[in-house]
C-alpha positions as a LaTeX table, in Angstrom:
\begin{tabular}{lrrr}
\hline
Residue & $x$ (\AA) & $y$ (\AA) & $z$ (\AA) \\
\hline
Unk1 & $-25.62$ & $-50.30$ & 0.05 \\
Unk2 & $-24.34$ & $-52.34$ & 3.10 \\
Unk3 & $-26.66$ & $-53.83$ & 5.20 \\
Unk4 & $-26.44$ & $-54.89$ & 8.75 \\
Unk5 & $-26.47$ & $-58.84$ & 9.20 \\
Unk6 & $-28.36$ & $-59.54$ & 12.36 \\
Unk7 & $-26.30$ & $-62.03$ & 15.03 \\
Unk8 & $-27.94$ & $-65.81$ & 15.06 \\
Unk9 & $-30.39$ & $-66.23$ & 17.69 \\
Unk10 & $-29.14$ & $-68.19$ & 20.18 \\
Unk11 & $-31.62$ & $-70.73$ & 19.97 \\
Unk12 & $-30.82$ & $-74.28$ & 21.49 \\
Unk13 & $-27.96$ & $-72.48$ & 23.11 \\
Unk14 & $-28.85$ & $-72.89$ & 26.55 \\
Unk15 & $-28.43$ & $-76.99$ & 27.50 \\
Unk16 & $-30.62$ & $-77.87$ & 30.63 \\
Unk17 & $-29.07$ & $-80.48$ & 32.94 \\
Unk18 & $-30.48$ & $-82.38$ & 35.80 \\
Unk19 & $-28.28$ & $-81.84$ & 39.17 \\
Unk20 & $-29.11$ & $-83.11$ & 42.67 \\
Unk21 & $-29.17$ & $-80.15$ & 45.58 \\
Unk22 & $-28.78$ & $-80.63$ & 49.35 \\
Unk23 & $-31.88$ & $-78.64$ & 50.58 \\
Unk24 & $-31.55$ & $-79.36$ & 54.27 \\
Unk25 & $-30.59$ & $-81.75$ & 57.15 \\
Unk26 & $-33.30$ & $-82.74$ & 59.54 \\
Unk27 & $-32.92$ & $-85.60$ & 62.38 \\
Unk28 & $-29.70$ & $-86.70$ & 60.48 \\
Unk29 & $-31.61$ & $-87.00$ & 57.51 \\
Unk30 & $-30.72$ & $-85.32$ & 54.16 \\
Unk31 & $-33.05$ & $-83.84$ & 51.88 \\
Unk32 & $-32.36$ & $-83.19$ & 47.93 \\
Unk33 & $-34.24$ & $-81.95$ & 45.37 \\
Unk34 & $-33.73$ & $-82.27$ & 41.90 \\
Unk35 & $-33.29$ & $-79.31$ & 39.64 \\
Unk36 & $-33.44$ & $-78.81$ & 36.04 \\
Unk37 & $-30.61$ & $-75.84$ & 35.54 \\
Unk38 & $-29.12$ & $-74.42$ & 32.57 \\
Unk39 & $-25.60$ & $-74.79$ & 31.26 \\
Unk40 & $-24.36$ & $-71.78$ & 29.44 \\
Unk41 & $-22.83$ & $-72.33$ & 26.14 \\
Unk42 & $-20.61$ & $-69.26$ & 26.58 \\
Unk43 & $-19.37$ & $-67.14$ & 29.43 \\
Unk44 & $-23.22$ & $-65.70$ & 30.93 \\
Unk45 & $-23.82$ & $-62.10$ & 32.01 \\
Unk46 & $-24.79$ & $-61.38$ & 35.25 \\
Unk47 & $-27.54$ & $-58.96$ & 36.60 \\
Unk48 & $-28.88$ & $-58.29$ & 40.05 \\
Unk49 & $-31.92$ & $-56.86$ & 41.48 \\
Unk50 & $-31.87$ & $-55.71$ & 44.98 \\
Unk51 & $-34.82$ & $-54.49$ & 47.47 \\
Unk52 & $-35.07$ & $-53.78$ & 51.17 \\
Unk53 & $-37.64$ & $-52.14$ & 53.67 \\
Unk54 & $-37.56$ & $-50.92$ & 56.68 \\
Unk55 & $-40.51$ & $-51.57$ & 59.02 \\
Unk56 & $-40.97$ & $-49.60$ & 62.65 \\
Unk57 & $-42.01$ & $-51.88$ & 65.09 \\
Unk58 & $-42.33$ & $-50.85$ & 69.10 \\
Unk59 & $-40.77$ & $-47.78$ & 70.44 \\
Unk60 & $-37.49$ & $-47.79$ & 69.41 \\
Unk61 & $-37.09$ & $-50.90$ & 67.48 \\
Unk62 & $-37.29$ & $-51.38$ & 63.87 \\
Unk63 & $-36.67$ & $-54.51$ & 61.06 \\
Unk64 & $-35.20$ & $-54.43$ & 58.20 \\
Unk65 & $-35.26$ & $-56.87$ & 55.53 \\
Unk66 & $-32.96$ & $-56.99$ & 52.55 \\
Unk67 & $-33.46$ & $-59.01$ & 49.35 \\
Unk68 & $-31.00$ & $-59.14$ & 46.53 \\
Unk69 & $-31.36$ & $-61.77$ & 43.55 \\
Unk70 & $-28.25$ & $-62.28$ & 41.03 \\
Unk71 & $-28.84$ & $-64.39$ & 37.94 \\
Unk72 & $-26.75$ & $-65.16$ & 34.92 \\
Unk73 & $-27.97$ & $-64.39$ & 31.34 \\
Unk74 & $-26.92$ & $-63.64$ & 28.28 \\
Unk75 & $-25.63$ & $-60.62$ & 27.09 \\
Unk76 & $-28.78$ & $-59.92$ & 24.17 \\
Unk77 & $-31.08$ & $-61.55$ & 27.48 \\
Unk78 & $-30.15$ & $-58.84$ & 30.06 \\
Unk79 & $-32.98$ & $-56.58$ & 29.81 \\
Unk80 & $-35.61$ & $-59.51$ & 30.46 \\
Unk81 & $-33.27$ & $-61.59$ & 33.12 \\
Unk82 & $-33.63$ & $-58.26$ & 34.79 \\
Unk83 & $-37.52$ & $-58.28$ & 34.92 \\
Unk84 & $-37.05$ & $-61.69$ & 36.22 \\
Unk85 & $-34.82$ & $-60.80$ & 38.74 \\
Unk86 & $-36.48$ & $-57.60$ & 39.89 \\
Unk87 & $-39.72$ & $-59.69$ & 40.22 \\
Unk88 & $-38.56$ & $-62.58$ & 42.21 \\
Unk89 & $-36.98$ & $-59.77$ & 44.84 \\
Unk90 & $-40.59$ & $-58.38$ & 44.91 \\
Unk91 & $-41.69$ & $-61.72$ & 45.56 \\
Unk92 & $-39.54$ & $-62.87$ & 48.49 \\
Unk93 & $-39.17$ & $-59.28$ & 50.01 \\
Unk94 & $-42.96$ & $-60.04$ & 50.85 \\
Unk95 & $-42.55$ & $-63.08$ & 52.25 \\
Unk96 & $-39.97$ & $-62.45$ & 54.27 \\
Unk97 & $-41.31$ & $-59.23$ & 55.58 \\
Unk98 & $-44.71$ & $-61.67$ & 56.59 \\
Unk99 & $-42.61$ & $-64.31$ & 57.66 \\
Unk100 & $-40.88$ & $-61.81$ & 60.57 \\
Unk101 & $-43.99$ & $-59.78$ & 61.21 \\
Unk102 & $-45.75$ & $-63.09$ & 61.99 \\
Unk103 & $-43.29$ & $-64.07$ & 64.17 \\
Unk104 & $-42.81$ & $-62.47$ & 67.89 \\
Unk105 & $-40.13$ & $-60.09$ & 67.86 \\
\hline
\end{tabular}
């Protein structure tokens, strides 16, 4: 009788690191925020989750807004980094469309 010998989890296999980002550059002065990101142990998957809507405004004139979000994962992780994904474009797609609507066109 064989049996199948599950893969390791990959526990402790994601290392988070500190790194400084440049967020912006207002009146000469630049902003940075620090981030907490993860360094992959191996060579990550990637998915993406992309979302867009098209809104009529006056006669004639319509917006469209377009959100795609691309993440890296691992391989076993790709069905949840997709969730992840696909939620975050739900997110922003929303605020973005708001953010224009709000706005004068």
């Amino acid at each position: 009788m064989s049996r199948i010998r599950k893969k390791p989890a990959l526990k402790n296999a994601v290392k988070t690191i500190r790194v400084t980002s440049k967020l912006n550059t207002i009146d000469d002065e630049e902003i940075y925020e620090e981030l907490d990101v993860e360094d992959f142990v191996v060579d990550p998957a990637f998915v993406r989750a992309s979302a867009g809507v098209t809104k009529s405004l006056k006669q004639y004139e319509s917006l469209r807004v377009d959100v795609s979000v691309t993440l890296p994962c691992y391989k076993e992780d790709i069905l949840r980094a997709h969730g992840v994904a696909a939620d975050m474009v739900s997110t922003l797609l929303d605020e973005e469309l708001s953010r224009y609507l709000n706005e004068d066109l």
